[in-house]
N, C-alpha and C positions, 0 to 999 in steps of 0.2 A: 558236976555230973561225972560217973565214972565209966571207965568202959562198959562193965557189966549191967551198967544202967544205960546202956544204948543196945543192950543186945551185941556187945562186938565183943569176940574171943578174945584172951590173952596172945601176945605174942611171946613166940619160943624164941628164948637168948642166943641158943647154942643147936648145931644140925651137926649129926653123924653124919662126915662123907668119907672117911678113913678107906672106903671100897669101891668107890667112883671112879671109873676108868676115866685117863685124862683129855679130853674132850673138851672144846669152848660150847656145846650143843647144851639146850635145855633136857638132860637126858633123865630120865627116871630110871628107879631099878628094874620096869618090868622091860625096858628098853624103846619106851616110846620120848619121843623126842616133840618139844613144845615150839612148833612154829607160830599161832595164834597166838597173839596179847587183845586183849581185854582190858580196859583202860575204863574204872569207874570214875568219875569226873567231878560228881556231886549225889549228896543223897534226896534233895528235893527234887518233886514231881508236882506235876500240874494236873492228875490226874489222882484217884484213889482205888486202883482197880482190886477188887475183894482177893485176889489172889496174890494179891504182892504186896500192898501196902494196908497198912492200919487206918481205918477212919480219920484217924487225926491226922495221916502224916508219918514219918517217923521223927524221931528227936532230931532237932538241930545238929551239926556237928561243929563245934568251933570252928572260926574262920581259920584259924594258926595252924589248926589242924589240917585242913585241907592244903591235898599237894598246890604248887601254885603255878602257872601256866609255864614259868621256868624250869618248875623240876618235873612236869610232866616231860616235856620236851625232852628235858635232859636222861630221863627212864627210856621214853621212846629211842635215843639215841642208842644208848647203852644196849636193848633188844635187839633190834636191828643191826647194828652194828659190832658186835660183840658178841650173842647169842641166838643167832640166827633166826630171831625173827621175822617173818614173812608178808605177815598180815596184823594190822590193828584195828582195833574195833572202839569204838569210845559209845559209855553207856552210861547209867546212872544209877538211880533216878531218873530223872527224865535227863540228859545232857544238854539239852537245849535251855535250863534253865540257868546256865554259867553264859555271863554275857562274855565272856573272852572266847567263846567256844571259837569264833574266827580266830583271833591269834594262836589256839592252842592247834589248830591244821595246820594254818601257815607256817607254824614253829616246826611241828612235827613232817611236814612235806619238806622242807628245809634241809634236813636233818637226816629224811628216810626218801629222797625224791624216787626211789622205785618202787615202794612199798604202796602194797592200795592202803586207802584210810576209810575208813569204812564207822557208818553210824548208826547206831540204834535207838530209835526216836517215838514216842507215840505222836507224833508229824504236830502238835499244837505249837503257831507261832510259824511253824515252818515252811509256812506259804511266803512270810516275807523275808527268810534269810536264806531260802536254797542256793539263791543265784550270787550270793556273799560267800557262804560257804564251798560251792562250786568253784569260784574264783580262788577261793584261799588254798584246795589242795583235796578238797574231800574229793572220796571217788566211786561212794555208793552210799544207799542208804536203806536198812529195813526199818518198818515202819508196824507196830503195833495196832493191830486192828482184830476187836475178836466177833461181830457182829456189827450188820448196816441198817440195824432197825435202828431208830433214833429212842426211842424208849426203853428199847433194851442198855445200849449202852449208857443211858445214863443210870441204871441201877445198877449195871455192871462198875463202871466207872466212878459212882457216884458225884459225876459230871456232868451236865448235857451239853459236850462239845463236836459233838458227832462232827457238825458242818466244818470246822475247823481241822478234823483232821482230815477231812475226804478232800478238802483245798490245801493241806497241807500234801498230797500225797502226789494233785497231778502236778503242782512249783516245783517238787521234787522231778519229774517226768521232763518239765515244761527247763529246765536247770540243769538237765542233761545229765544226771547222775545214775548213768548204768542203769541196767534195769532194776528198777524197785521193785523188792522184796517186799509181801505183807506177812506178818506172822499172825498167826491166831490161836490161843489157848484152849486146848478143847476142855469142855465143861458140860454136865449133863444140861445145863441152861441155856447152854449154843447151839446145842447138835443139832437141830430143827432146822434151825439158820444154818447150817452150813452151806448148804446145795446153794442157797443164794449170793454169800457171801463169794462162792467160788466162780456162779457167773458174774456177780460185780468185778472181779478179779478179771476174768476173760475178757469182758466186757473195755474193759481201761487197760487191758494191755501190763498186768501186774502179775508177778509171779506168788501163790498164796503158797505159804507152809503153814501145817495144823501142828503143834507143840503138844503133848500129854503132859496133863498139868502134872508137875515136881510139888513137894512136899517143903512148899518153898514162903509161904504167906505166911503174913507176919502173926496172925492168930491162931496158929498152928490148929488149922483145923481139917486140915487133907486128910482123907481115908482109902486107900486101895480102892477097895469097895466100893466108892462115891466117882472115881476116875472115868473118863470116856478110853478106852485102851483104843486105837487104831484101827484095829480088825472090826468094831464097831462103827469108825468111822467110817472106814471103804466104804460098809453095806449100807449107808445112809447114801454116800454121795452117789453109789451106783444106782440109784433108783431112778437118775437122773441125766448120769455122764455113763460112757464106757472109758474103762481105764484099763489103762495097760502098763504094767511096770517095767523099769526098764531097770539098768544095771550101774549102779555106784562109780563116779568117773574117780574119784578119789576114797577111800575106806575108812578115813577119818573126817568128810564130809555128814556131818550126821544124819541130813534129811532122804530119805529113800524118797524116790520120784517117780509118780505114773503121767504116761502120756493121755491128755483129754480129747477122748474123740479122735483117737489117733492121732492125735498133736496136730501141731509142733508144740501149744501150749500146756506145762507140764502143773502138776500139783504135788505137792512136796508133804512128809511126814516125818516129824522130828519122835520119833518112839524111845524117846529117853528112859522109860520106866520099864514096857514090857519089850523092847528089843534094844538093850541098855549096848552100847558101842564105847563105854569105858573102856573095853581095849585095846582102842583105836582113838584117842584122843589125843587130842595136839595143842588143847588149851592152858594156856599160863593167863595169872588176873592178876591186876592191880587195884584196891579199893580204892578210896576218894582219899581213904588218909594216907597210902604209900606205903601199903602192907601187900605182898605177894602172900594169894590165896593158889595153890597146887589144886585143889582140887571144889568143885562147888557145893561139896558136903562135907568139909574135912573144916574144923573150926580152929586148924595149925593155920598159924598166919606168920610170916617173916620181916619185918619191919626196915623195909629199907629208906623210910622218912628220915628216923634216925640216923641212922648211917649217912646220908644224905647228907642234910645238916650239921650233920659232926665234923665234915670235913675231910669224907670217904672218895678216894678216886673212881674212876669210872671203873677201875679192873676189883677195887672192892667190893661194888657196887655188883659187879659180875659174879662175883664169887661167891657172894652169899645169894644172889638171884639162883644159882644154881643149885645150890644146895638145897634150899627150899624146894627143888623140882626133882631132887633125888629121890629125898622121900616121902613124893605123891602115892597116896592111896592106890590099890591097884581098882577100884571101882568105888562108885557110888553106895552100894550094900542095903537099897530098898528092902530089898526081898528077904533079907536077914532077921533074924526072929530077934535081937536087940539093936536094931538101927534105931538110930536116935537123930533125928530131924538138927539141921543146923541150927544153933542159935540165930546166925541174922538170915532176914528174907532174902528174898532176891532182890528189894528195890535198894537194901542194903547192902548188898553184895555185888550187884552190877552182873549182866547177862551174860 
């Protein structure tokens, strides 16, 4: 099977940096600088949610292929260490379907002991490994949830693990892992559900953010037009909450936050689409196979497996990490009359 029979971009041999002021920083040209890593883990899921993933799954990816818990570590190190790395986030697929996912914290806590380590999980299974993972270094966790109807999600999902992940959510809580994050994807098939979904959130002491679904599903069926945009969503949840917005603590923080009921508990909106913060982004990725992705709609990918492998020191490893971050896209380019949708999804591409 070939790359392009996975849906995964070629990777570029060679990056212009001939104009790159000299700097150890993740710096791009438009001078935003990449504190966030994003760390794809694996491309399997336990879940098939219509907007990420294909009915079947995505293709396999060889095992050889996939980074392996040593050279994750050893990326993580080089971030952190090297390129001012701040934050890490480990995603997937679903991340919890790597049984090393404890040694790959421990390694990475080891390695970056200041750095928070942060997960991205739809919580299936992870009632019984919070307090594992807690232990090994992890230090938050969101958790995918886009509706608490048990019917719904299973159409959504085309799973019916609902109870699984609502037990997966309070192990997380009960495991001491910061305050848990829900995210939820808005979809005209949710909107209804929202108001509930948000006092389940209140209710358990969870912080919810609404996501506007990206043009990111593996069946390239997203339409502008078909979207729930934000300003939509307010006037649904206000039928029910008073909300009051407050003011961004950080500008590359993407979610805007209203106070519910005058707080203290907030609700978040990620408006990636109609109030796009591309120029304010702080994200670097790494996919499952050890390819730096710059941007999450740019299908230039930088192959530092190879390099890896080949026998590349940690400052090599640095050098071409940078490069690849030079020349990040300056935005996403939805709204552009030839934007052309990434080849892989998101469950292939990691959040």
């Amino acid at each position: 099977m070939t790359a392009m029979d996975m849906g995964m971009p070629k990777t570029r041999p060679t990056i212009a940096t001939t104009d790159r002021p000299e700097t150890p920083d993740l710096l791009d040209r438009f001078g935003r600088i990449a504190r966030d890593l994003r760390v794809s883990i694996t491309e399997k899921c336990s879940l098939r949610c219509t907007y990420c993933m294909p009915e079947e799954g995505l293709p396999a990816i060889p095992r050889e292929q996939l980074l392996t818990t040593g050279e994750i570590v050893r990326l993580v190190a080089v971030a952190t260490g090297l390129l001012g790395v701040r934050e890490v986030r480990f995603t997937g697929g679903e991340p919890l379907m790597r049984r090393d996912l404890e040694e790959i914290i421990e390694g990475c806590r080891r390695v970056a002991p200041e750095v928070p380590l942060a997960l991205t999980s739809n919580a299936i299974g992870l009632e019984h490994r919070a307090r594992g993972l807690a232990a090994a270094g992890l230090s938050r966790v969101n958790i995918s949830l886009d509706t608490i109807d048990r019917a719904h999600f299973a159409r959504l999902t085309r799973r019916d693990r609902l109870d699984s992940v609502l037990a997966g959510i309070r192990a997380a809580k009960t495991a001491g892992l910061a305050r848990v994050k829900v995210n939820a994807v808005l979809m005209p098939e949710t909107l209804d559900g929202a108001v509930d979904l948000l006092q389940w959130c209140l209710d358990e002491g969870v912080e919810l953010r609404f996501i506007e679904e990206m043009p990111l599903d593996a069946d390239h069926e997203w339409a502008r037009a078909n979207m729930v945009p934000a300003q939509r969503l307010l006037a649904v949840l206000g039928t029910r909450f008073a909300l009051t917005e407050t003011e961004r603590e950080d500008p590359s923080t993407p979610a805007e936050r209203w106070l519910v009921n005058r707080g203290p508990a907030t609700v978040g909106i990620i408006a990636s689409v109609t109030r796009s913060f591309c120029s304010d982004c702080d994200r670097t990725r790494l996919t499952a196979e050890g390819t730096v992705r710059s941007c999450l709609f740019s299908d230039h990918e930088t192959d530092l497996r190879a390099a890896l492998r080949g026998g590349a020191s940690d400052n090599d490893l640095a050098a071409l990490w940078r490069g690849a971050m030079w020349n990040k896209w300056s935005g996403h380019g939805i709204d552009a009359a030839d934007f052309v949708p990434p080849q892989r999804s998101m469950g292939a591409i990691g959040g």
